[in-house]
N, CA, C and O atoms as a Tinker XYZ file with bonds, in Angstrom:
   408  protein
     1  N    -29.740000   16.487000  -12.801000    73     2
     2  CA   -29.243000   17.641000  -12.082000    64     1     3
     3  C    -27.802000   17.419000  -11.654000    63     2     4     5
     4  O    -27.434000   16.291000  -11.323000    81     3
     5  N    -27.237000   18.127000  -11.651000    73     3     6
     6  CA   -25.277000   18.238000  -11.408000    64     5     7
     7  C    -25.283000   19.177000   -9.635000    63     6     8     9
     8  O    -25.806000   20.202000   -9.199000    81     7
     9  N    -24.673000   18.443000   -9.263000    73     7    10
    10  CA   -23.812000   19.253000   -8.135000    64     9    11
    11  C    -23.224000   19.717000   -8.069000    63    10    12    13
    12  O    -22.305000   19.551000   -8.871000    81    11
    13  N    -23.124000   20.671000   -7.167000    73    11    14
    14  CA   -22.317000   22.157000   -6.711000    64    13    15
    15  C    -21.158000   21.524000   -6.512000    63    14    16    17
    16  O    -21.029000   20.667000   -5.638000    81    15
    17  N    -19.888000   22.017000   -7.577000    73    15    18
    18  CA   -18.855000   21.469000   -6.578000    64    17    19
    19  C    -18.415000   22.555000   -5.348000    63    18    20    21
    20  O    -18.809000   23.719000   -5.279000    81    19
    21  N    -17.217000   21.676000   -4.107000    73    19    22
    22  CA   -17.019000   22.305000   -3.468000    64    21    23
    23  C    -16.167000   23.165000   -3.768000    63    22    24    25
    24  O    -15.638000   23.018000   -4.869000    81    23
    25  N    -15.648000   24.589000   -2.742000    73    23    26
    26  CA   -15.215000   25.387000   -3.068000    64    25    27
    27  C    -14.192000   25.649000   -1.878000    63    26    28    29
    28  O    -14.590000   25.432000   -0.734000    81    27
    29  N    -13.163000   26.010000   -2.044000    73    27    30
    30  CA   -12.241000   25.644000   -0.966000    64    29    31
    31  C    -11.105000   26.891000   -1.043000    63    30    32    33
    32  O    -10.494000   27.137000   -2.083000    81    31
    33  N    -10.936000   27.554000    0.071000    73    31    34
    34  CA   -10.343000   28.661000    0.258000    64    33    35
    35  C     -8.890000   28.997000   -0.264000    63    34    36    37
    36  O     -8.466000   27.896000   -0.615000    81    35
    37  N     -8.272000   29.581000   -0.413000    73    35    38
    38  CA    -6.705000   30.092000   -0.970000    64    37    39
    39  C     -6.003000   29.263000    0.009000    63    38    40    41
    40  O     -5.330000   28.264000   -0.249000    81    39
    41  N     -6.256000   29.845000    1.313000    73    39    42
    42  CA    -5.251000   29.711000    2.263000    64    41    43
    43  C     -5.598000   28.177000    2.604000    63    42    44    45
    44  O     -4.676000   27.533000    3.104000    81    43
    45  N     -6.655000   27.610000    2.421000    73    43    46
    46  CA    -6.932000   26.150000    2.947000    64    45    47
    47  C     -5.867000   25.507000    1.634000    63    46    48    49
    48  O     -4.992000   24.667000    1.843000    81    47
    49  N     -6.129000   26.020000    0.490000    73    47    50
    50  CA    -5.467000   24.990000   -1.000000    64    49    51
    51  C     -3.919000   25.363000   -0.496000    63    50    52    53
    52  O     -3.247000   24.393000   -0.847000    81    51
    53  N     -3.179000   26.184000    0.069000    73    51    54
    54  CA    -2.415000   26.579000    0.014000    64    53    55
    55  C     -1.345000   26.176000    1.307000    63    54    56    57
    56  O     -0.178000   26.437000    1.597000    81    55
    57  N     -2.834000   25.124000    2.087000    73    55    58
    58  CA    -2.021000   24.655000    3.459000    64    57    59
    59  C     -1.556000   23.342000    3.252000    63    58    60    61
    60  O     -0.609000   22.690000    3.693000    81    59
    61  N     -2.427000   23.141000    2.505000    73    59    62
    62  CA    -3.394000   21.549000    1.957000    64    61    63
    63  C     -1.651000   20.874000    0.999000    63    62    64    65
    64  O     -1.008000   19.842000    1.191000    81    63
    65  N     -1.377000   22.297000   -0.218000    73    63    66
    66  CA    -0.267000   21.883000   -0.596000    64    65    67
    67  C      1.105000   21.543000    0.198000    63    66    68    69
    68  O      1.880000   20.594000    0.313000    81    67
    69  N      1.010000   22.376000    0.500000    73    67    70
    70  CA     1.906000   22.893000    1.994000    64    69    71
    71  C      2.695000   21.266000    2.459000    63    70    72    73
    72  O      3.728000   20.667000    2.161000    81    71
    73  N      1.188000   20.979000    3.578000    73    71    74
    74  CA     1.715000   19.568000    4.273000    64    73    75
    75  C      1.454000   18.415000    3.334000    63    74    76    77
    76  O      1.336000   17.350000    3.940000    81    75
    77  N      1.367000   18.354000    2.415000    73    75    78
    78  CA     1.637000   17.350000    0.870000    64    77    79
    79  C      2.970000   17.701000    1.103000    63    78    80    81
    80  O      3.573000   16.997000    1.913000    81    79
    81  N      3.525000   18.561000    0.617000    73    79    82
    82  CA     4.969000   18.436000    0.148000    64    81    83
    83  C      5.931000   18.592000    1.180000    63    82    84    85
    84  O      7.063000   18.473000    0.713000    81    83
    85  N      5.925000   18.766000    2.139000    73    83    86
    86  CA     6.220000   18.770000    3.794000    64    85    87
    87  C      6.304000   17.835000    4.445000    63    86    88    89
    88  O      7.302000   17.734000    5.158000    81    87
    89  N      5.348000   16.843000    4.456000    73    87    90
    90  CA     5.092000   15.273000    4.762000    64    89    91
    91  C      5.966000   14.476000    3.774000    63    90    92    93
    92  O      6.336000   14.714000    2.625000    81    91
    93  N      6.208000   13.244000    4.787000    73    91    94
    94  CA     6.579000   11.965000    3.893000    64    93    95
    95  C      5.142000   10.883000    3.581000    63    94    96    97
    96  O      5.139000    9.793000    3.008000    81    95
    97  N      4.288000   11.447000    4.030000    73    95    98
    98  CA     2.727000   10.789000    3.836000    64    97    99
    99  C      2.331000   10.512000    2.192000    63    98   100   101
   100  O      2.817000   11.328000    1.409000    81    99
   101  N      1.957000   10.029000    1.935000    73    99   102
   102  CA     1.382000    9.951000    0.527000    64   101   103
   103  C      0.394000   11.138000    0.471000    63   102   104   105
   104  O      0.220000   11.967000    1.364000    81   103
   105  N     -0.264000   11.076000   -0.810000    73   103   106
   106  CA    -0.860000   12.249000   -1.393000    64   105   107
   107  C     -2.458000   11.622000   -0.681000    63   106   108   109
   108  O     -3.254000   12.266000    0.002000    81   107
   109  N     -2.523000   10.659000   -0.975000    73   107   110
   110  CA    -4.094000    9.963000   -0.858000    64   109   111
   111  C     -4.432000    9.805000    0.393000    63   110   112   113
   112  O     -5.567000    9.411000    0.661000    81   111
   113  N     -3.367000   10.125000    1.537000    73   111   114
   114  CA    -3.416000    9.610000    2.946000    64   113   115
   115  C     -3.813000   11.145000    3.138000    63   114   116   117
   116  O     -4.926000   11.364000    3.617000    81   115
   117  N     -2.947000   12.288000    2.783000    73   115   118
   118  CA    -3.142000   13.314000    3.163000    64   117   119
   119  C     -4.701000   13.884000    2.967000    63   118   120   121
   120  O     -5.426000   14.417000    3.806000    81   119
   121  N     -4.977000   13.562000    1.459000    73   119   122
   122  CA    -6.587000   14.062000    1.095000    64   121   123
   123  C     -7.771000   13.256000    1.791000    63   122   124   125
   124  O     -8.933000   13.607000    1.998000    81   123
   125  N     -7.168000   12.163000    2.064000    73   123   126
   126  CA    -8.480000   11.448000    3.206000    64   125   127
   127  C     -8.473000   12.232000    4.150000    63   126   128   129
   128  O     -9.503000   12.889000    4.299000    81   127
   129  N     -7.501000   12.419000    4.977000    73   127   130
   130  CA    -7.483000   13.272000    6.387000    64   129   131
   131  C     -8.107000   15.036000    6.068000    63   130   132   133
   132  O     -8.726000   15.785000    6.824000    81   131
   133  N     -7.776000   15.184000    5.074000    73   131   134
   134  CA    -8.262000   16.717000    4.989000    64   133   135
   135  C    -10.168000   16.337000    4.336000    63   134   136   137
   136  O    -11.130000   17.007000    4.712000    81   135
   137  N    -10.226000   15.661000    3.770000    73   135   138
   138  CA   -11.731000   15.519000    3.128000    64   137   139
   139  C    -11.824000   16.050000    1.973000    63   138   140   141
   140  O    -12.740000   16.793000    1.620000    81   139
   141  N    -10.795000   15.674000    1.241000    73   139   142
   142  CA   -10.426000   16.093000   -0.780000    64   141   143
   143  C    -10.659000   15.336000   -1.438000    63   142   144   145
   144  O    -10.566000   14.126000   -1.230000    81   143
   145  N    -10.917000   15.724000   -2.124000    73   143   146
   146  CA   -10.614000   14.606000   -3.202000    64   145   147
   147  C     -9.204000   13.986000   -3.872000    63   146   148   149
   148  O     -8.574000   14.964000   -4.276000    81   147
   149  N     -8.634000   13.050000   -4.087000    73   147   150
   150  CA    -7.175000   12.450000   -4.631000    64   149   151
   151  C     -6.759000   13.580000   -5.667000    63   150   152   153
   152  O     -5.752000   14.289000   -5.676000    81   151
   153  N     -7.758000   13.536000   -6.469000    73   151   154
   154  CA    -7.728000   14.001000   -7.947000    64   153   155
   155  C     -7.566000   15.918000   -7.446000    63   154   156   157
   156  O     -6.738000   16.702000   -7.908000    81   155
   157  N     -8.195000   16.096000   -6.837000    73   155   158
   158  CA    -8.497000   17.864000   -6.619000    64   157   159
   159  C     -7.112000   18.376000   -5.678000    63   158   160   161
   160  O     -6.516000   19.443000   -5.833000    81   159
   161  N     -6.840000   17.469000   -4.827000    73   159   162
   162  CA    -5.086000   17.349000   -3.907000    64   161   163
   163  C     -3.995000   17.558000   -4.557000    63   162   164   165
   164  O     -3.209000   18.377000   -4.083000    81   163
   165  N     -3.643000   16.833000   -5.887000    73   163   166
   166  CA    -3.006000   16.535000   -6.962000    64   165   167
   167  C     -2.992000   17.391000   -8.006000    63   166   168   169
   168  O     -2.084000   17.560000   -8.820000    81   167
   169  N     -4.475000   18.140000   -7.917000    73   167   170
   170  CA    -3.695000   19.637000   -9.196000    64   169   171
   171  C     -4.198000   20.259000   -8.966000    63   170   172   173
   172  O     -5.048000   20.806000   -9.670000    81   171
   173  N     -3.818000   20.579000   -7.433000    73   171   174
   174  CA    -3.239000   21.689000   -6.639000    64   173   175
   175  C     -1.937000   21.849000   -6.643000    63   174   176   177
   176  O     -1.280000   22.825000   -7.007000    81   175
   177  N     -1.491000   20.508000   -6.082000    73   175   178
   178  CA    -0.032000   19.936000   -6.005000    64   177   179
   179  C      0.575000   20.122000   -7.760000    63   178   180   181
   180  O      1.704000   20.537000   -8.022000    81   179
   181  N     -0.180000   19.824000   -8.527000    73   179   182
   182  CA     0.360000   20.369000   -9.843000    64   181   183
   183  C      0.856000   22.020000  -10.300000    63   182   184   185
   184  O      1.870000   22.646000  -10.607000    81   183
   185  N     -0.468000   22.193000  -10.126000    73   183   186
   186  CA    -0.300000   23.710000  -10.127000    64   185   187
   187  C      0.651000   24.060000   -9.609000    63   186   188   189
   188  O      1.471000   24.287000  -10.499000    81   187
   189  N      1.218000   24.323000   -8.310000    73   187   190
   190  CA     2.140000   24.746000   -6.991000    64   189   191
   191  C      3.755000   23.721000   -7.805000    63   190   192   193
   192  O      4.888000   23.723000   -7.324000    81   191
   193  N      3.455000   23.221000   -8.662000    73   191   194
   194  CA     4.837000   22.151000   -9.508000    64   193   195
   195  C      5.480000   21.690000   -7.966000    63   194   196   197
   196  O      6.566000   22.098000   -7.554000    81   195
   197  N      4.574000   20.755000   -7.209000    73   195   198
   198  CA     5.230000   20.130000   -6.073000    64   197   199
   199  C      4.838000   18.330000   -6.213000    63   198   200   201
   200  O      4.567000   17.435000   -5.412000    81   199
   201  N      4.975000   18.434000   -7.538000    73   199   202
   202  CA     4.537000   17.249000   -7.926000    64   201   203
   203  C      5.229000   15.886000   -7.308000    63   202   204   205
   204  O      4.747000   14.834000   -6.886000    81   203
   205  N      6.758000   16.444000   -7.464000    73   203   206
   206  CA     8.058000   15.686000   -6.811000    64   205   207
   207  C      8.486000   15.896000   -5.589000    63   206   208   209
   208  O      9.137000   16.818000   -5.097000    81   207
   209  N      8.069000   14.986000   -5.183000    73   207   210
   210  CA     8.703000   15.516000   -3.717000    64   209   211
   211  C     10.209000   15.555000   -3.491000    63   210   212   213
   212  O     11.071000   15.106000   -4.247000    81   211
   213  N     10.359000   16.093000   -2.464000    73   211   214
   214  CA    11.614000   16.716000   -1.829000    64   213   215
   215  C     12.091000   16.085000   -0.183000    63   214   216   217
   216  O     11.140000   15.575000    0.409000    81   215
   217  N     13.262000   16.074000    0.489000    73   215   218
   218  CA    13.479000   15.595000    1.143000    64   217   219
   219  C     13.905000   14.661000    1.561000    63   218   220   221
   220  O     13.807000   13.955000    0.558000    81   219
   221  N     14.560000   13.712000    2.688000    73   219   222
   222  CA    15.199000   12.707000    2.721000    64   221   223
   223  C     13.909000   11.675000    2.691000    63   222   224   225
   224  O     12.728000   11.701000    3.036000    81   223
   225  N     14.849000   10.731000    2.062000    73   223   226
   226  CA    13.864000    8.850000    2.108000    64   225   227
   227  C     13.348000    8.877000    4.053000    63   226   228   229
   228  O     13.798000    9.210000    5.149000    81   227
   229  N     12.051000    8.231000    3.374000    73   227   230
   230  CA    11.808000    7.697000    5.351000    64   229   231
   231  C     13.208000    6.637000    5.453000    63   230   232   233
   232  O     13.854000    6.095000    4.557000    81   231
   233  N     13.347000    6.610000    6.823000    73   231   234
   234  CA    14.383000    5.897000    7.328000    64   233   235
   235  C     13.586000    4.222000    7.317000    63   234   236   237
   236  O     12.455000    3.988000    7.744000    81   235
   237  N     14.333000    3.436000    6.839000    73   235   238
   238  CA    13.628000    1.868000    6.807000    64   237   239
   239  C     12.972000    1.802000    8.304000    63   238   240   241
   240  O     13.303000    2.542000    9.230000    81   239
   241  N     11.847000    0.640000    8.374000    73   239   242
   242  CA    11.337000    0.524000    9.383000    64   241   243
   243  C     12.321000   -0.842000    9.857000    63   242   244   245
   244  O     13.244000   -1.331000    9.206000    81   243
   245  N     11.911000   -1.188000   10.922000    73   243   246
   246  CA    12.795000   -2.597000   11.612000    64   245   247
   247  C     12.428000   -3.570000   10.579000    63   246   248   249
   248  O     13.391000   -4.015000    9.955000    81   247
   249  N     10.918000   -4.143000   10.143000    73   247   250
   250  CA    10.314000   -4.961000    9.253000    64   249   251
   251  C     11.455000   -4.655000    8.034000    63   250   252   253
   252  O     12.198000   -5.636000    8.051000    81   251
   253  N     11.780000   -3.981000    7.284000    73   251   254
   254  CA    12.765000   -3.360000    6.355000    64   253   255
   255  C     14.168000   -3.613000    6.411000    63   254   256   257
   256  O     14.618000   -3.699000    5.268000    81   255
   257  N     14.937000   -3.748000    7.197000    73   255   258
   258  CA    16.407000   -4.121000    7.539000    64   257   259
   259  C     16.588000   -5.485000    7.001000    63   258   260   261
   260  O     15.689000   -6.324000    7.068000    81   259
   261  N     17.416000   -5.650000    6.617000    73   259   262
   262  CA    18.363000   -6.469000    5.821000    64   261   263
   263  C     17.873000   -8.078000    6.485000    63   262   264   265
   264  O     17.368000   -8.982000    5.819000    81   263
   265  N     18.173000   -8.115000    7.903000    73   263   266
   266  CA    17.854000   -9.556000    8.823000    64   265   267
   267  C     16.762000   -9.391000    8.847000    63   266   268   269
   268  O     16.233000  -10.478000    9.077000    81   267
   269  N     16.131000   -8.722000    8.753000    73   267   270
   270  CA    14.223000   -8.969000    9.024000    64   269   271
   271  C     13.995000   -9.645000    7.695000    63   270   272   273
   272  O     13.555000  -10.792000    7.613000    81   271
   273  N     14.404000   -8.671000    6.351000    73   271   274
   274  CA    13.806000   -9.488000    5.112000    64   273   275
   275  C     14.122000  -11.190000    5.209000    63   274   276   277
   276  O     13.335000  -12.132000    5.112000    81   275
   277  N     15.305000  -11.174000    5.393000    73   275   278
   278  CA    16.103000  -12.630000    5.138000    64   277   279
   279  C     15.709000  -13.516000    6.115000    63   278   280   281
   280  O     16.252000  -14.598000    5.890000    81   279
   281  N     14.853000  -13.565000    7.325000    73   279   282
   282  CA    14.377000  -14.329000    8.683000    64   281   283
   283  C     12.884000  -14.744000    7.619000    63   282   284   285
   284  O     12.537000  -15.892000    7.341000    81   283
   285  N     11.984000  -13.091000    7.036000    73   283   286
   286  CA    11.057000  -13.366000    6.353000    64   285   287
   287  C     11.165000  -14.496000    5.549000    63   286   288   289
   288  O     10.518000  -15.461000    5.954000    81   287
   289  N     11.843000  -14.660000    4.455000    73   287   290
   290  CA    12.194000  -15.348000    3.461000    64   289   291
   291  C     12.740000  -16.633000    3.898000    63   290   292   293
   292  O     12.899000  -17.485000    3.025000    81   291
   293  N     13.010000  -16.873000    4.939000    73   291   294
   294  CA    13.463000  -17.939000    5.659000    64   293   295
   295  C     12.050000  -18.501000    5.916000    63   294   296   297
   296  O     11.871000  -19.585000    5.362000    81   295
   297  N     11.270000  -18.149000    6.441000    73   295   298
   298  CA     9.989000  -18.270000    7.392000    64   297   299
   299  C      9.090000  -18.547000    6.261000    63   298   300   301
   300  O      8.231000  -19.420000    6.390000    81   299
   301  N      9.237000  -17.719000    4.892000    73   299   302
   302  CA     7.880000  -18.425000    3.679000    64   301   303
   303  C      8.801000  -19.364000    3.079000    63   302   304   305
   304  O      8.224000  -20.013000    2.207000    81   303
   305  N      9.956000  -19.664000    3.212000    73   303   306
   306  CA    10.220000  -20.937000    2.491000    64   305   307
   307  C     10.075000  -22.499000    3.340000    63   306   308   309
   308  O      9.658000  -23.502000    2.760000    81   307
   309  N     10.517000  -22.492000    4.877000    73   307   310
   310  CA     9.630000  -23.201000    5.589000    64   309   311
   311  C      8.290000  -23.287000    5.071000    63   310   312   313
   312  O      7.900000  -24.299000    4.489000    81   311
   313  N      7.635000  -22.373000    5.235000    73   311   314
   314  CA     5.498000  -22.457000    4.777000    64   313   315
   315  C      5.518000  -23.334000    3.607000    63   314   316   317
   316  O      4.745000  -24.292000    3.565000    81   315
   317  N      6.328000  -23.095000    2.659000    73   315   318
   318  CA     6.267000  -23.151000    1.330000    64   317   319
   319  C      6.598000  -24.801000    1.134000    63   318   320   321
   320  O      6.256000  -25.386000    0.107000    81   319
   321  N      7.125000  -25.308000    1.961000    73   319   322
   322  CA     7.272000  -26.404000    1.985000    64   321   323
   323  C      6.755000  -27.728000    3.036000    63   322   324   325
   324  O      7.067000  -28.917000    3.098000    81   323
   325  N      5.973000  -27.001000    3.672000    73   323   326
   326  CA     4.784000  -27.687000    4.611000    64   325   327
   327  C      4.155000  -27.649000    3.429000    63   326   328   329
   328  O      4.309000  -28.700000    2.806000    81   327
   329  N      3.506000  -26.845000    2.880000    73   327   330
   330  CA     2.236000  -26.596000    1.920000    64   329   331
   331  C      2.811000  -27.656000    0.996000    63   330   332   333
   332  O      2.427000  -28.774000    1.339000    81   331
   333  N      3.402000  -27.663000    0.211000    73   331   334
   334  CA     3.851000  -28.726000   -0.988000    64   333   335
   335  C      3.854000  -30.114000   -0.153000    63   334   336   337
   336  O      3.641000  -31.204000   -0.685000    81   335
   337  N      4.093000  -29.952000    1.080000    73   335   338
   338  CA     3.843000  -31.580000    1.759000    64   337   339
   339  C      2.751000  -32.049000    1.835000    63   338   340   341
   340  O      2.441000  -33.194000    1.505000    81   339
   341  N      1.790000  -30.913000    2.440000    73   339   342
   342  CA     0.298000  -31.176000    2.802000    64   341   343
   343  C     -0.179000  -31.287000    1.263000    63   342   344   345
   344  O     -0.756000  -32.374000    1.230000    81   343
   345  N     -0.235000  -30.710000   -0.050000    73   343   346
   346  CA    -0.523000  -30.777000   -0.915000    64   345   347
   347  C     -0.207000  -32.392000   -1.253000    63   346   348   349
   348  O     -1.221000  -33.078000   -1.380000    81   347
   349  N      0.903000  -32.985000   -1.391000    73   347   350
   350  CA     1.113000  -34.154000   -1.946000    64   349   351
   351  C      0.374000  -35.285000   -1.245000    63   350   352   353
   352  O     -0.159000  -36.269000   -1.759000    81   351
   353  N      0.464000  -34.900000    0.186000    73   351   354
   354  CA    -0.178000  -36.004000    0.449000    64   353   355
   355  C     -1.599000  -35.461000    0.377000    63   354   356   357
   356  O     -2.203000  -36.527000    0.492000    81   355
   357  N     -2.750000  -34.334000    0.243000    73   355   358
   358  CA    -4.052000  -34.479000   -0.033000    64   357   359
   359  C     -4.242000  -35.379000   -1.423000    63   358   360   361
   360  O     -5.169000  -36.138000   -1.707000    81   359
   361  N     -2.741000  -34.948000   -2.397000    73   359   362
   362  CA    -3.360000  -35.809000   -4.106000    64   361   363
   363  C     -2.832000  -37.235000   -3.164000    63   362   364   365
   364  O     -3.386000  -38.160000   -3.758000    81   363
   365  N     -2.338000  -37.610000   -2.440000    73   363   366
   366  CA    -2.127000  -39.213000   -2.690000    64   365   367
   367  C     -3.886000  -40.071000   -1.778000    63   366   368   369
   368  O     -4.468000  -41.081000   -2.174000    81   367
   369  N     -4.249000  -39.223000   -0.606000    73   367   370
   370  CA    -5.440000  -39.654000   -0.152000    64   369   371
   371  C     -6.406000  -39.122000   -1.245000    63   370   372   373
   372  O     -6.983000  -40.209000   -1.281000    81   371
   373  N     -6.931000  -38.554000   -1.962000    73   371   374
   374  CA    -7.579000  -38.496000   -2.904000    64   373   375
   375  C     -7.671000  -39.509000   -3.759000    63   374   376   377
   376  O     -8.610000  -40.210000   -4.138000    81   375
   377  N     -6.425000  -39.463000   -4.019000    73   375   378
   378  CA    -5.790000  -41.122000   -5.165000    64   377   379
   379  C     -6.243000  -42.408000   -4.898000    63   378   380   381
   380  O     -6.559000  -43.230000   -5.759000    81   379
   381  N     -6.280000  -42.625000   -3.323000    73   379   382
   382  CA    -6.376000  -43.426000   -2.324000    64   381   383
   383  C     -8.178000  -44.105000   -2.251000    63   382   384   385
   384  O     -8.691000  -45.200000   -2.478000    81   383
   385  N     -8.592000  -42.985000   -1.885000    73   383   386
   386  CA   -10.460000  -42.555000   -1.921000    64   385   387
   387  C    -10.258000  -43.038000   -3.327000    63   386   388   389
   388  O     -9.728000  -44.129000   -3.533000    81   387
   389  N    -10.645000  -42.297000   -4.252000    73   387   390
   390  CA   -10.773000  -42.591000   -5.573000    64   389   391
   391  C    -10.834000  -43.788000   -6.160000    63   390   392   393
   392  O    -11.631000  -44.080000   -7.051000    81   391
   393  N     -9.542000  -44.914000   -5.425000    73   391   394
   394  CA    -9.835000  -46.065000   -6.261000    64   393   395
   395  C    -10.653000  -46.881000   -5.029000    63   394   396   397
   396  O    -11.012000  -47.997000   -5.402000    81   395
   397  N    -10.992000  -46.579000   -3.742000    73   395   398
   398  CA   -11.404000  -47.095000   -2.997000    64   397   399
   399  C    -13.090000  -47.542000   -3.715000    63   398   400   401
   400  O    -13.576000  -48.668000   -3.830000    81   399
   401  N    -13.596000  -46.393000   -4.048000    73   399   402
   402  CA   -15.091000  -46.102000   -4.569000    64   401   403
   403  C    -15.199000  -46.503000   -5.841000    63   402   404   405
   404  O    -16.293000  -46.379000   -6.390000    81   403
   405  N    -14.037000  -47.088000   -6.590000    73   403   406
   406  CA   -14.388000  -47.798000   -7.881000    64   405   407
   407  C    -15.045000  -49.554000   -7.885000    63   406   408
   408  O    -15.322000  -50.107000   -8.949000    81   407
């Protein structure tokens, strides 16, 4: 047996497109909040040719600015090199054990 699909009003498809292309939200954020489907959001948004959005870029967040990336990248290359420490010395106590038990 197949299910009824749902059926969804002019003015609801027509709001639905609306704040899709109005928003800087994604398409998939918007159809969760309304209770759509991705796929049924999207060609609507086809249909209506609002496929592309319009409008200015979101403004970077603080995480996003130039010194935040470069503090980041500072901060996993520290990690990155604890880890390769702790790594060398787990293979040398391994190494260690290993010939202990021969």
């Amino acid at each position: 047996m197949g299910t009824k699909a749902k059926q969804y009003s002019r003015e609801f498809v027509a709001r639905a497109v609306k704040l899709c292309d109005e928003s800087n939200r994604p398409v998939s954020e918007v159809a969760r909040d309304l209770d759509v489907e991705y796929a049924t959001l999207y060609g609507w948004m086809k249909k209506a040719g609002k496929t592309h959005r319009r409008g200015p870029p979101a403004a970077p967040t603080a995480a996003q600015t130039p010194e935040a990336m470069q503090a980041e990248i500072e901060r996993l290359r520290r990690e990155l090199e604890e880890t390769k420490k702790q790594l060398e010395f787990a293979k040398k106590a391994a190494a260690f054990f290993a010939q202990q038990n021969k």
